[in-house]
C-alpha angles and dihedrals in degrees: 000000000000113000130187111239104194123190148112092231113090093192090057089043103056094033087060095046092055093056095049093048088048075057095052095256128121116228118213104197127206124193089216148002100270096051090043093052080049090053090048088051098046103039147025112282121172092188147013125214108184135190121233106217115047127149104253119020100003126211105275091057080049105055081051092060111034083062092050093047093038116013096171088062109093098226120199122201122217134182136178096213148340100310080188118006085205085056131072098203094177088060095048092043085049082051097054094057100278109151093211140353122227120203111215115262107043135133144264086249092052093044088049089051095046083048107047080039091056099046088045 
C-alpha cells in the first residue's frame, strides 16, 4: 500500500515510514497539509495519516478536506497531546470523515490494527 504520512515534524515522518516500509508499505511524506492534499491528488494513495497540529491549515481543516477532495482515500487521524484539553480532536476528526484516530505514541501493533481497520 502507499500511504500518505502528513506532518511538519521530519522525525515523525521518517520513523513512521520506516515502520511502514518494515510492513511492506511505501510512505509518501508531506511536510504539511497542503503539500500532502497535492500528493493525494497527484498520485495513488491508499491512505492518509494526518497530524493534527500543524502551522497553516492543521490537521482538522485537512481531514476535511482531503474527504472532500478525495472521498475513496481511508484517512486516520493522529495527534501527540491535547492540542486543546476542552477539545476531543479525535471526535471531531472522526466527525470530519476520519476512519480512525491514533494518539502519539502508539505502537507498530497498534499502526498495523488503525490501518487494516481503515482499508477494510
Amino acid at each position: 500500500m502507499r500511504i500518505l504520512v502528513i506532518d511538519d515534524d521530519a522525525l515523525v515522518r521518517t520513523s513512521l515510514a520506516a515502520v511502514l516500509a518494515s510492513l511492506g508499505h511505501e510512505a509518501i511524506g508531506a511536510t504539511g497539509a497542503i503539500e500532502g492534499i497535492e500528493r493525494a491528488e497527484g498520485g495513488h494513495i491508499d491512505v492518509a495519516i494526518i497530524d493534527m497540529k500543524m502551522p497553516g491549515m492543521d490537521g482538522l481543516e485537512a481531514v476535511k478536506a482531503l474527504v472532500r477532495i478525495e472521498p475513496r482515500i481511508p484517512v486516520i487521524g493522529m495527534s501527540g497531546g491535547a492540542l486543546n484539553p476542552d477539545i476531543d480532536y479525535s471526535v471531531l476528526a472522526m466527525r470530519l470523515g476520519a476512519h480512525a484516530f491514533l494518539h502519539k505514541p502508539f505502537t507498530r501493533d497498534q499502526l498495523v490494527r488503525t490501518i487494516a481497520a481503515a482499508v477494510a
